[in-house]
C-alpha atoms as one frame of an Amber mdcrd trajectory, in Angstrom:
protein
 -25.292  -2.476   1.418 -26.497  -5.563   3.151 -23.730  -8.327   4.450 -24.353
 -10.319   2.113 -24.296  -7.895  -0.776 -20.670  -6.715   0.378 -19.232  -9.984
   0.739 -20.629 -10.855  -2.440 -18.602  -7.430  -4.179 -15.624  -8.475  -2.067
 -15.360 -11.919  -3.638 -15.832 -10.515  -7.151 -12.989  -7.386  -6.495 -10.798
 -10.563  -5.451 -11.660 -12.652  -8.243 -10.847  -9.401 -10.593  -7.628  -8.813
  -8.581  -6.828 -12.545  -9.245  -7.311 -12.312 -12.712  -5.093  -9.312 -12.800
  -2.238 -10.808 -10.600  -1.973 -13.734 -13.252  -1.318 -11.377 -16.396   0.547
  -8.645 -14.559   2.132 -10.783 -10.927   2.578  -8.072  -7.824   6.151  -9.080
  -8.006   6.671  -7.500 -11.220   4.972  -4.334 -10.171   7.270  -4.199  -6.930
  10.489  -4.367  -8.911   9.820  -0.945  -9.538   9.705  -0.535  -5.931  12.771
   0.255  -3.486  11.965  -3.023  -1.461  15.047  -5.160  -0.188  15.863  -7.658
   2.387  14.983  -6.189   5.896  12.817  -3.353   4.750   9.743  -2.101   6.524
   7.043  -2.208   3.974   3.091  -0.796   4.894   0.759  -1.465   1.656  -2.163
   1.457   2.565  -5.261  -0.480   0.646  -4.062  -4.018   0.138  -7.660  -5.258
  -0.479  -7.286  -8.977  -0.645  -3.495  -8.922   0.422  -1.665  -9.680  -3.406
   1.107  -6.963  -3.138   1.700  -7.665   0.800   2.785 -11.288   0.453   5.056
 -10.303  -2.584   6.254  -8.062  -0.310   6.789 -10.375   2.659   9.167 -12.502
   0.014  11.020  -9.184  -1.047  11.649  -8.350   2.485  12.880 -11.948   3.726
  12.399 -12.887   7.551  14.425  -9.745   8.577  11.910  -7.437   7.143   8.443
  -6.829   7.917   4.848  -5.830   5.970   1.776  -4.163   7.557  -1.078  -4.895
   5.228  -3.570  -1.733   5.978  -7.229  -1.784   5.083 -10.278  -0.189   6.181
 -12.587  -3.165   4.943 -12.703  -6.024   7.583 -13.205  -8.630   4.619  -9.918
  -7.985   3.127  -7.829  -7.809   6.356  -9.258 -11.050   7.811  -8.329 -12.483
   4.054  -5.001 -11.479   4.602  -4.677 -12.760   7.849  -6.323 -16.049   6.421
  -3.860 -16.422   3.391  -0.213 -15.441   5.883  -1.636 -18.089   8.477  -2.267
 -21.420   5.607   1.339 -20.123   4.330   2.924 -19.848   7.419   4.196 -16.434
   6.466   5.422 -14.555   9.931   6.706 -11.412   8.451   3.044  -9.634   8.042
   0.677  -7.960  10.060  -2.984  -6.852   8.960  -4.406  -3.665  10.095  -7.710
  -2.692  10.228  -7.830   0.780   9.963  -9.221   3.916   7.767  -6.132   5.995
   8.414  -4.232   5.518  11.281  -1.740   3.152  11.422  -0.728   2.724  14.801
   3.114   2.475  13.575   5.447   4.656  14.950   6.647   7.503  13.534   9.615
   6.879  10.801   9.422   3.433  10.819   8.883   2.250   7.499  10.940   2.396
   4.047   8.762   2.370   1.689   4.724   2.744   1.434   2.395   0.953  -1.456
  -0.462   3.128  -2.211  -1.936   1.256  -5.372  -5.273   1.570  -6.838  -6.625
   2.935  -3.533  -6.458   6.717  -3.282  -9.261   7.672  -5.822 -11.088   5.481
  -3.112 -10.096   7.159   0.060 -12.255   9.057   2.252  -9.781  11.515   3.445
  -6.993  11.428   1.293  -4.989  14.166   2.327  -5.178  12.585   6.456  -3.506
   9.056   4.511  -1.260  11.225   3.078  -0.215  12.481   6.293  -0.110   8.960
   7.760   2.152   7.680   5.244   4.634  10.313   5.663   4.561  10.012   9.228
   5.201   6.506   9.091   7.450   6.796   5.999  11.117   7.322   7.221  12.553
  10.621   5.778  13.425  10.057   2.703  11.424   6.608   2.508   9.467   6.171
  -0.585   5.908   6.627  -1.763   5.043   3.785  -4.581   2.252   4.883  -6.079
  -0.577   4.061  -9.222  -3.645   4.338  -9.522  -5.229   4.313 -13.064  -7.955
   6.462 -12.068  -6.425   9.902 -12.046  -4.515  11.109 -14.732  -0.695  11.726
 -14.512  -0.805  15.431 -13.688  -3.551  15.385 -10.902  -1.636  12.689  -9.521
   1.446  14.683  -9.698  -0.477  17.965  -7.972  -1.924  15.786  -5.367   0.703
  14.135  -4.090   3.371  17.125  -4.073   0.840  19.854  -3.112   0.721  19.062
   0.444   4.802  19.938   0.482   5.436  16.370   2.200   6.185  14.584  -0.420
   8.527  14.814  -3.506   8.419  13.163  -7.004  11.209  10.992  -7.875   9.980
   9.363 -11.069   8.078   6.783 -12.925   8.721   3.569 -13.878   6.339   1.578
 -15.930   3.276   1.005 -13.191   4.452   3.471 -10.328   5.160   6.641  -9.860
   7.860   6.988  -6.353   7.403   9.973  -4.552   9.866  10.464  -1.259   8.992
  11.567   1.959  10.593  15.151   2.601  12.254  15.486   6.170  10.259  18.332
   7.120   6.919  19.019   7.010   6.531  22.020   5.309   3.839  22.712   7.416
């Protein structure tokens, strides 16, 4: 697709994503989440950035976001919208599946509306629950996949466990061994 073509489709996807946002707001979706003050949040797939700077306010100046995304577009959004707002509790990363985080450093991952996209799913799978703290959580949706493939693919893999579903995420939690 030709620049100009894929900034065009990344302007519509955020125009869409805005248009969701206003009838169902990220922050309501993260209340299902485990996110408090001082957590370590990485949102795998944030696309234009609306879940990481409802995170960033969840997680209060002692916490800290990593807004992952393999498209350029979306990451240099995100850095765009956490400079105007003078938000200093986020960091974009361009990436297609490495993080660059250390190991067990973050609480809880946001994998929404993303995996049905990914590449190599099972390799951001792995990322996440490197990254993921043992026991750290998984939120998870993505209305492309029906509840019981999401359930297989996510818990095959023995590194992660289901913990439930609330209204628009499932939680998975990130075993403490690999299982590997």
């Amino acid at each position: 697709m030709g620049d100009r073509k894929r900034k065009l489709a990344f302007e519509l996807t955020c125009l869409w994503f805005a248009l969701r946002d206003r009838f169902v707001p990220p922050s309501e979706v993260l209340c299902e989440a485990p996110i408090g003050r001082g957590s370590r949040v990485l949102d795998y797939g944030c696309g234009p950035g609306s879940y990481s700077l409802a995170a960033a306010q969840l997680v209060g100046s002692e916490g800290h976001v990593y807004a992952v995304d393999v498209d350029p577009l979306a990451v240099g959004r995100v850095r765009r919208a956490v400079a105007a707002r003078g938000i200093r509790n986020v960091t974009p990363i361009l990436t297609g599946c490495r993080t660059g985080l250390e190991s067990d450093s973050v609480d809880v991952a946001l994998l929404y509306d993303t995996f049905h996209d990914l590449a190599e799913p099972e390799a951001v799978l792995g990322e996440l629950w490197r990254v993921l703290k043992p026991g750290g959580a998984l939120c998870f949706s993505d209305h492309h996949l029906q509840e019981d493939e999401t359930l297989r693919r996510l818990t095959d893999g023995g590194l992660f466990r289901y913990a439930g579903k609330g209204r628009r995420t499932y939680l998975f939690v990130a075993e403490a061994s690999r299982g590997m």
